[in-house]
Structures are given as structure tokens and as C-alpha cells.
C-alpha positions in Angstrom: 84.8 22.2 -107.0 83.4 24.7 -104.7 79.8 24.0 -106.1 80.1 20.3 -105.4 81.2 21.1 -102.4 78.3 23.3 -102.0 76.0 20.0 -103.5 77.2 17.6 -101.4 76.6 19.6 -97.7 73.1 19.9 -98.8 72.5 16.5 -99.7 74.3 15.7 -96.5 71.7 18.3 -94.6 68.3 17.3 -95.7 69.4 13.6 -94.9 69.7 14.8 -91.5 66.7 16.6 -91.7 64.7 13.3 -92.7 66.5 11.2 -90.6 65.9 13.3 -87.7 62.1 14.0 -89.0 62.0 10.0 -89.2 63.3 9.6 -85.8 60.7 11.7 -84.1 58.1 9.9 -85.8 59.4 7.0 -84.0 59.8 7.9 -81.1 56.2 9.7 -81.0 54.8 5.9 -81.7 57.0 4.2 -79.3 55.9 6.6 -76.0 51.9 6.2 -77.3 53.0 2.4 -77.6 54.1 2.3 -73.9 51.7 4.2 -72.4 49.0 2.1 -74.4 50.7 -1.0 -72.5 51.1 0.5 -69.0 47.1 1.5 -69.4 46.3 -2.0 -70.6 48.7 -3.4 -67.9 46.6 -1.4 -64.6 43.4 -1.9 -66.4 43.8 -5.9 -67.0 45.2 -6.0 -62.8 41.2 -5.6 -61.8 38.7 -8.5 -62.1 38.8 -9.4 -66.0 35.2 -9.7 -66.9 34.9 -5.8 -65.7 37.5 -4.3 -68.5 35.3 -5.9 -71.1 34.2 -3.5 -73.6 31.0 -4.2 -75.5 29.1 -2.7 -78.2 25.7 -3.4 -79.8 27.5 -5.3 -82.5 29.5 -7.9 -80.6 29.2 -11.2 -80.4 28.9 -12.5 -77.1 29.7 -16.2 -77.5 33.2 -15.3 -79.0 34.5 -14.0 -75.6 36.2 -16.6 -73.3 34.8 -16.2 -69.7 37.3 -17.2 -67.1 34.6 -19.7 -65.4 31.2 -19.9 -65.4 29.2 -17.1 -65.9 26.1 -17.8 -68.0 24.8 -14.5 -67.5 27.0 -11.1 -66.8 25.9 -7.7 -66.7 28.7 -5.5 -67.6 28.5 -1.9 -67.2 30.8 0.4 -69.1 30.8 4.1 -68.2 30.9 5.0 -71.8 28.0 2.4 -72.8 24.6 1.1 -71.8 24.3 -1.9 -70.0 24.5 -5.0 -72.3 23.5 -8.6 -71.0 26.7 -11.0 -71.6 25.9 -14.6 -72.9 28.3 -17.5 -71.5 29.5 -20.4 -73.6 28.7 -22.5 -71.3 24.5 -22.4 -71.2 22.2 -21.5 -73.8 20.0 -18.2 -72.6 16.9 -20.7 -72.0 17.7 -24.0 -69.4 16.8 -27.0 -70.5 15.7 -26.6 -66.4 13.5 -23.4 -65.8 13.9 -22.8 -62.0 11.2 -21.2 -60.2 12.7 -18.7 -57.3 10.3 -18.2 -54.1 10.9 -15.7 -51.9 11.0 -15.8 -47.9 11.9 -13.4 -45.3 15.5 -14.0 -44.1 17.7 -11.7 -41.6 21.0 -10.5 -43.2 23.4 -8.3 -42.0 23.5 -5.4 -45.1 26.8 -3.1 -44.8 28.6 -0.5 -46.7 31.9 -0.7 -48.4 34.1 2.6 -47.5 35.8 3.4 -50.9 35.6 7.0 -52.2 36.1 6.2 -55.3 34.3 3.5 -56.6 31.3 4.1 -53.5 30.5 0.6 -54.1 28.1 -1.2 -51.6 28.5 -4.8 -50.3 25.7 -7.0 -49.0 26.8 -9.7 -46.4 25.4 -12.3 -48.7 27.6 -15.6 -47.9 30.3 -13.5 -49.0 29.4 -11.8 -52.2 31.9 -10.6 -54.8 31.3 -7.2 -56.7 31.7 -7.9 -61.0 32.0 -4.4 -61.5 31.7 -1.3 -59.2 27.8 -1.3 -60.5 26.9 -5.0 -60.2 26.8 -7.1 -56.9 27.1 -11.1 -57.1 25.5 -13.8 -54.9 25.7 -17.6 -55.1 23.3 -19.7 -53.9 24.2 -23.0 -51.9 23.0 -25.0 -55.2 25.6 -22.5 -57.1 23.1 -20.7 -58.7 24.0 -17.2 -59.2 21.9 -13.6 -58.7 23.1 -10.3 -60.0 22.1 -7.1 -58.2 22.5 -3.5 -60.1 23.4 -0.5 -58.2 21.7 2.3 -59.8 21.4 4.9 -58.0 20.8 3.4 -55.2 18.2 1.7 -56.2 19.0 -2.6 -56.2 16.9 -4.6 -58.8 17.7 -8.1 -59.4 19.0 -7.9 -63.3 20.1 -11.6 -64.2 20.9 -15.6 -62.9 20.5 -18.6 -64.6 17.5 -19.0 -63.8 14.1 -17.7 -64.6 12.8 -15.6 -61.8 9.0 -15.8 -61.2 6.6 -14.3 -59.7 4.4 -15.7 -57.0 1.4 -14.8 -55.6 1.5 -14.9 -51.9 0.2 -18.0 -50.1 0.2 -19.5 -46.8 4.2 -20.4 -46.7 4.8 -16.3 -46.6 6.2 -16.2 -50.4 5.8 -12.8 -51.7 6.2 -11.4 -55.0 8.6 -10.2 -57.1 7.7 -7.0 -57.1 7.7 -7.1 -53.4 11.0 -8.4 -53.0 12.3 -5.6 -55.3 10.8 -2.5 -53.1 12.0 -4.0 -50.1 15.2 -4.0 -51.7 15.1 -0.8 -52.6 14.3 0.3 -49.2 17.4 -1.6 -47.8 19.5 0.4 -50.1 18.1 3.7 -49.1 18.8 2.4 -45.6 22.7 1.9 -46.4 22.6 4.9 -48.1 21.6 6.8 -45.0 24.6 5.1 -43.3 22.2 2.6 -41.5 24.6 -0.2 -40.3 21.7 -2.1 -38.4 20.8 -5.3 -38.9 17.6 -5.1 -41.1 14.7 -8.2 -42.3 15.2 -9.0 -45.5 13.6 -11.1 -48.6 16.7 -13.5 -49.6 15.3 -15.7 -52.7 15.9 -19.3 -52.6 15.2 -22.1 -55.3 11.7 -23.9 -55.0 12.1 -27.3 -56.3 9.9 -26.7 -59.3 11.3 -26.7 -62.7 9.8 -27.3 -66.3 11.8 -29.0 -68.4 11.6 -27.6 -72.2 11.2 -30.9 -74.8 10.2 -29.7 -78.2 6.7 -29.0 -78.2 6.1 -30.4 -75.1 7.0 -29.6 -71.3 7.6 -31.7 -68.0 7.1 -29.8 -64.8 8.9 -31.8 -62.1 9.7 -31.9 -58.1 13.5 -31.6 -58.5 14.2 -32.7 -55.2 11.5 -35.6 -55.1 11.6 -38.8 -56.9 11.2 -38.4 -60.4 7.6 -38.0 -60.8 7.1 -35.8 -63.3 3.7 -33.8 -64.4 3.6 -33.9 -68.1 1.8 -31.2 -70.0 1.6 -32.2 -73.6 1.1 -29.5 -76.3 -1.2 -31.5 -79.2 -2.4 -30.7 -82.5 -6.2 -30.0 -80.8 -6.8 -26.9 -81.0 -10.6 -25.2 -80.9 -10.4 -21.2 -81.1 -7.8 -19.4 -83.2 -7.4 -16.0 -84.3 -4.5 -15.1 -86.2 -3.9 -13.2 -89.0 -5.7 -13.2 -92.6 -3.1 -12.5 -95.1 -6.3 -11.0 -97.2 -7.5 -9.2 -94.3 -7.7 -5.5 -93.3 -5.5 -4.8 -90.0 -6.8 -2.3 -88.0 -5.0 -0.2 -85.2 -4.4 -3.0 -82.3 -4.8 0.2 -79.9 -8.6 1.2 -81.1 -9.1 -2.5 -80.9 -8.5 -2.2 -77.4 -5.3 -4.8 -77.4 -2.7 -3.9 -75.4 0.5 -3.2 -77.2 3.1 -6.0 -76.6 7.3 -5.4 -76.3 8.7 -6.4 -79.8 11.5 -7.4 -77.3 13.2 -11.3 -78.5 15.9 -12.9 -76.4 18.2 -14.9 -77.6 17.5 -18.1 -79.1 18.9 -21.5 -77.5 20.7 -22.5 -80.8 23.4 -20.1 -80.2 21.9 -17.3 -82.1 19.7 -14.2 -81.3 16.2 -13.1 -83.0 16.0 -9.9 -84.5 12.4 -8.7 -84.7 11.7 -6.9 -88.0 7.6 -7.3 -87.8 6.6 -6.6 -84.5 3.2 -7.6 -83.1 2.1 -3.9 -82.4 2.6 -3.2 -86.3 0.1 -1.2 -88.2 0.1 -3.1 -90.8 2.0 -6.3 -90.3 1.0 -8.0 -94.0 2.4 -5.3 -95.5 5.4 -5.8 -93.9 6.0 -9.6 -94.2 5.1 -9.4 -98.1 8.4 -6.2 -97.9 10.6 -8.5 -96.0 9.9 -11.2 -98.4 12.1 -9.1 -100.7 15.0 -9.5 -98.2 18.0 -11.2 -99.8 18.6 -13.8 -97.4 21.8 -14.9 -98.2 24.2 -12.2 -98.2 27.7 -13.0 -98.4 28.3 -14.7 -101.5 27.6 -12.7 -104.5 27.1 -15.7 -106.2 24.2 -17.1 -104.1 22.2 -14.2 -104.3 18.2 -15.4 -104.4 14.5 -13.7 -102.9 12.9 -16.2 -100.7 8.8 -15.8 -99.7 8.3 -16.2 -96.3 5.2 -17.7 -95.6 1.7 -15.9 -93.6 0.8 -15.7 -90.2 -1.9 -18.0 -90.6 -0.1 -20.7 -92.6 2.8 -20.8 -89.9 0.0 -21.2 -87.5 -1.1 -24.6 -89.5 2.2 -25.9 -88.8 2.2 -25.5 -84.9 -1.3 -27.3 -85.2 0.1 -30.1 -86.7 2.9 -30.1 -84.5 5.4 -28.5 -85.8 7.6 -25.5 -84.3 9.9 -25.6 -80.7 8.1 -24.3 -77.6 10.2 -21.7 -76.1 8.3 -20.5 -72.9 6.0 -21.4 -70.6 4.5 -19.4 -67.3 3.2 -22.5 -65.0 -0.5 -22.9 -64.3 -1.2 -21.9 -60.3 -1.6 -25.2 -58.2 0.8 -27.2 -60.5 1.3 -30.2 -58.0 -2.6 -31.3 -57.0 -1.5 -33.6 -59.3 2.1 -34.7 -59.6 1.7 -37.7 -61.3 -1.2 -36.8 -64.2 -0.9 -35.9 -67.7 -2.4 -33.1 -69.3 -2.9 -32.6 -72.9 -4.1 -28.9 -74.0 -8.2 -28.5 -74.4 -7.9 -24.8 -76.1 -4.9 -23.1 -77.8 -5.7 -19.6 -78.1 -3.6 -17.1 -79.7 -4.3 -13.2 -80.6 -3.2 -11.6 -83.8 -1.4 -8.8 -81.4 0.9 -12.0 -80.1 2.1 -12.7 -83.7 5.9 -11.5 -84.4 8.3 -11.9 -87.7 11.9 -12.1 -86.5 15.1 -13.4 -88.3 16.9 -15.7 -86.5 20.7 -14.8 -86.9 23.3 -17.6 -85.7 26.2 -16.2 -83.9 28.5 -18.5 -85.3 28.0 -16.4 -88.3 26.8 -19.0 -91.4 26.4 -16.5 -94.2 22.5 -16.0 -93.9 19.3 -14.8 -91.9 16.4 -17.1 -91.3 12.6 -15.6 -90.7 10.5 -17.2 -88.5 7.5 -16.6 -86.4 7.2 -15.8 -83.1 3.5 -16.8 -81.1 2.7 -16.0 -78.0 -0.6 -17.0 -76.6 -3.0 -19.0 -73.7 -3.4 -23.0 -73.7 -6.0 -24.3 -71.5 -5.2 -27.8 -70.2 -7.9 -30.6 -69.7 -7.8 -29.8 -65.6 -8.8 -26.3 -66.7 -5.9 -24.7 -65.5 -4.0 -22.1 -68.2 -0.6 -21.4 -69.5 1.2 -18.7 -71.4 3.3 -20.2 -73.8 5.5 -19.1 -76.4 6.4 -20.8 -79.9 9.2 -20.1 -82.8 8.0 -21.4 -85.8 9.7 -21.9 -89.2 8.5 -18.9 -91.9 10.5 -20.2 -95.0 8.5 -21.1 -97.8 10.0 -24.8 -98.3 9.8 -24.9 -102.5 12.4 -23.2 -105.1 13.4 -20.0 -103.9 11.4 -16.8 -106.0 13.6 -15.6 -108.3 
């Protein structure tokens, strides 16, 4: 009797033991579980956009912007700086605005906070995204973002393309100018200055291209609708691409200046991921190893090696009209002739301007898609130039290579 006794008080013991060992456990989760929710509670009280976290492998259009934002730069102390794309506008306009700069006088001020030290520009009331990015809207609601680095400003982003001019009689200065004087103005603020100091504010020249395929439209937005076509066709008189037979040399004892293998993102809602870039030792070597990629990657069942085609058989296709222009950098003295078409005299295009990227859609589909990447001169019938750039399919179009 006594031993059952004995039996049962232990039993009764390590129950209590596990019970109170399962109770700890609990309550352990349940404080990291509320402190988790008071952090995300004071975190989520601040401006929205500047508690998003971002690494290299996110994708952009799955976050929901609370209005419209179609380019952020959000800085996270932990992370670099990472360029957000909106849902609302693809990363290239259909419109390409064209920013001019002119001397403007604006009151530039401090912001005392000791703990974020952010800086405020009197900018028709500008709002800070994060403690490391400043905001300005235009009176067409175009949007600039300023980066605070330290203490050095550099316009970062807008929707818009932000060119630079050349200056001319009407006092527009260049880009480059603009962004010294700013830095001079923050050194100023930094220095306490609260005086009132000249500054370059940008505002939108009505000039815009319109991008249509292989063609473009530059047009007076705030005109009648006149517009100056420039039409890319198939005649073309000096090429120099690459031989898939040939021998390659080193671009930089050629004397070629090596080119960014930088790609933005694509208008399709996808982004390019160079894998061949133009300053490549040996970029035939490299397209015939990337031929190997398996393209189609997440069924098992679908598995299958597709060629991608050479430099200089992609080239064909843009001669013959194929491929989307992307880009274009305006010819100088656009409007001597507002109401003229131009068709391209000479398409020129160097073998160090040649790029193999995959094109990888962000609404993910399953599969990567190569194409080619050309960046290059066209010289219009009124002689003027243009630096244009062209994505061009690189799939062989016959049975996939087993």
C-alpha cells in the first residue's frame, strides 16, 4: 500500500513538473508575442512606406502603396538603398519628360530634431518619406526625391527622366550643375545658415517623347498637338556587331570604353537580369554557356535546353523591324522643325553596346526569357543624332534542343 502510495505522489510530481515546465513555455511565447505587437504597433504609427523592409529578392510590384508613388527610395538602416517600383506606372512613361533647370529663390531651413537630424527644404511644403529622403511635388504633380547623405543632396528618383541640358540663352544649366549647387546649399544648412539663398528649382519643359514600338514622337506638350515624328526603319548603312565565328579581343586594348552592365526594369512588369555584359571578355563564349540554361524551371516535367540566338542574328531582326525601342536621348535643336518627319539615315551600333539579359516577369510565370540588349547612335535624315536603346528577342523560334 505504502509503495503505491509512494507510485502515485510521483506520478502526481512529474505532472507538476511538466505542467509547470509547459506553462513557462507559454508564457515565454506569449511576452515575445506582445512585445513583437507593441514594436509593430510604434513602428506601423510613422509614415508607412518608411517601415518597409526590402531585400535584394523582393518583389516590388507585390507591395500595396497607399497612393501614388511610382518611384520610392527607401532607406533601411540595416540595408542598402533599393529603388521601389509602384503599381501604378511602368519604370519607363509612355511620356519621357525632359526637366530644365532655372534659378529660383527658396527659403532652405533646418528641422530641429536630435534624433532623426533631418533637414526640410521650404519646397511648397515638402514631406520627408524617411528621415534620409526629402519629397517635392511639382504644380503638374510630378514628384522629385532628394537623398540626404551626408549632407550631401542628389536628386535620386521622379517619374520622370531627368536630362541633362547644355546651357543656352534661357539660363538652363546642367544637371550636374544643379547637383553641386545643391550640395553647396546643404553645406550651408549644415553650417546653421538660415539665410535666404539662390537656388536651381527644376521645372518640366514641355518636351516629351512618346515611346511607340520602334518608333518615337517628340511632342510640345503644352502646344497643339504637332508632333515631330522620328521613325526608326529597316535602313541601315554601317553595322558592327558581333561575329559569332570571330575572335573577341579585350574591349579595353581596343580602346572602347567599358559600359555599366546596369538594366532597369523592363515596362512589362518584369526586370532584366544581365548575364553577358557588354564589357565581357569573351561574350560568344558566354551566350553558347547560357544556351545550356534550363529555361523553364519549375515544372520537372517541362524541363528542355533552348539556343539562344547570336549577336549578329538578333541584329537582322531589328533591321527588319523587329524588337521594342526602349530609350532615346533627344537630338539638340529638336523643334527647328516641329512639324517634320525624320526617318533614320545611319544606325550605328558597337560590339561593346551588345548585352545578353533574361528578362524575368515579376508576376512570376515559371520561366526566364533571354534577349538582347543594343545600345547605339542613329543619325536622322536632318543630320542630327540619337542614342537609342533596343531589347530584342534572343530565343531561337524552332523546337527547343534537346
Amino acid at each position: 500500500m505504502s509503495s503505491k502510495s509512494s507510485l502515485t505522489k510521483t506520478k502526481e510530481n512529474l505532472i507538476k513538473v511538466v505542467l509547470v515546465f509547459l506553462g513557462i513555455v507559454v508564457l515565454n511565447y506569449s511576452i515575445k508575442g506582445l512585445a513583437n505587437l507593441i514594436e509593430s504597433i510604434r513602428t506601423n504609427n510613422n509614415d508607412p512606406i518608411s517601415n518597409i523592409y526590402l531585400d535584394e529578392n523582393t518583389i516590388f510590384d507585390s507591395i500595396s502603396l497607399p497612393e501614388i508613388l511610382p518611384r520610392v527610395t527607401i532607406n533601411d538602416n540595416s540595408n542598402p538603398i533599393f529603388t521601389l517600383q509602384g503599381n501604378t506606372q511602368p519604370a519607363f512613361p509612355e511620356f519621357v519628360y525632359v526637366y530644365q533647370l532655372e534659378p529660383k529663390r527658396r527659403t532652405f531651413q533646418t528641422v530641429n530634431n536630435a534624433e532623426t537630424a533631418a533637414l526640410g527644404l521650404n519646397f511648397e511644403e515638402p514631406s520627408l518619406i524617411t528621415n534620409e529622403t526629402l519629397r517635392w511635388d511639382d504644380d503638374e504633380g510630378r514628384r522629385l526625391l532628394f537623398s540626404i547623405n551626408d549632407l550631401n543632396w542628389e536628386l535620386i528618383s521622379s517619374n520622370t527622366y531627368v536630362q541633362s541640358l547644355q546651357e543656352n540663352n534661357t539660363g538652363a544649366i546642367t544637371e550636374e550643375a544643379f547637383r553641386q549647387n545643391i550640395r553647396g546649399v546643404v553645406a550651408a544648412i549644415g553650417a546653421e545658415s538660415t539665410d535666404i539663398i539662390t537656388e536651381f528649382e527644376p521645372i518640366v519643359t514641355p518636351i516629351s517623347y512618346r515611346l511607340e514600338g520602334s518608333s518615337v514622337s517628340i511632342e510640345e506638350s503644352q502646344e497643339a498637338f504637332s508632333p515631330l515624328h522620328v521613325n526608326f526603319v529597316p535602313k541601315i548603312s554601317s553595322v558592327a556587331v558581333l561575329d559569332r565565328g570571330s575572335n573577341i579581343q579585350d574591349l579595353e586594348e581596343l580602346g572602347i570604353p567599358l559600359k555599366s552592365s546596369i538594366v532597369g526594369a523592363d515596362p512589362e512588369r518584369g526586370h532584366l537580369e544581365v548575364i553577358a555584359p557588354s564589357n565581357s571578355r569573351n561574350l560568344d563564349n558566354l551566350i553558347y554557356l547560357k544556351s545550356q540554361k534550363i529555361l523553364v524551371n519549375d515544372e520537372p516535367e517541362m524541363l528542355g535546353v533552348y539556343r539562344i540566338l547570336s549577336p549578329d542574328i538578333a541584329f537582322e531582326l531589328i533591321k527588319r523591324g523587329e524588337g521594342q525601342l526602349r530609350s532615346i536621348t533627344p537630338p539638340e535643336n529638336v523643334f527647328a522643325a516641329p512639324t517634320t518627319s525624320y526617318t533614320v539615315e545611319e544606325f550605328m551600333i558597337n560590339s561593346e553596346t551588345v548585352q545578353l539579359a533574361y528578362y524575368v516577369n515579376d508576376e512570376h510565370i515559371g520561366f526566364t526569357y533571354p534577349i538582347y540588349i543594343f545600345e547605339g547612335v542613329a543619325r536622322l535624315t536632318n543630320q542630327s543624332e540619337v542614342r537609342v536603346t533596343f531589347y530584342v528577342d534572343a530565343l531561337f523560334h524552332e523546337t527547343p534542343v534537346e
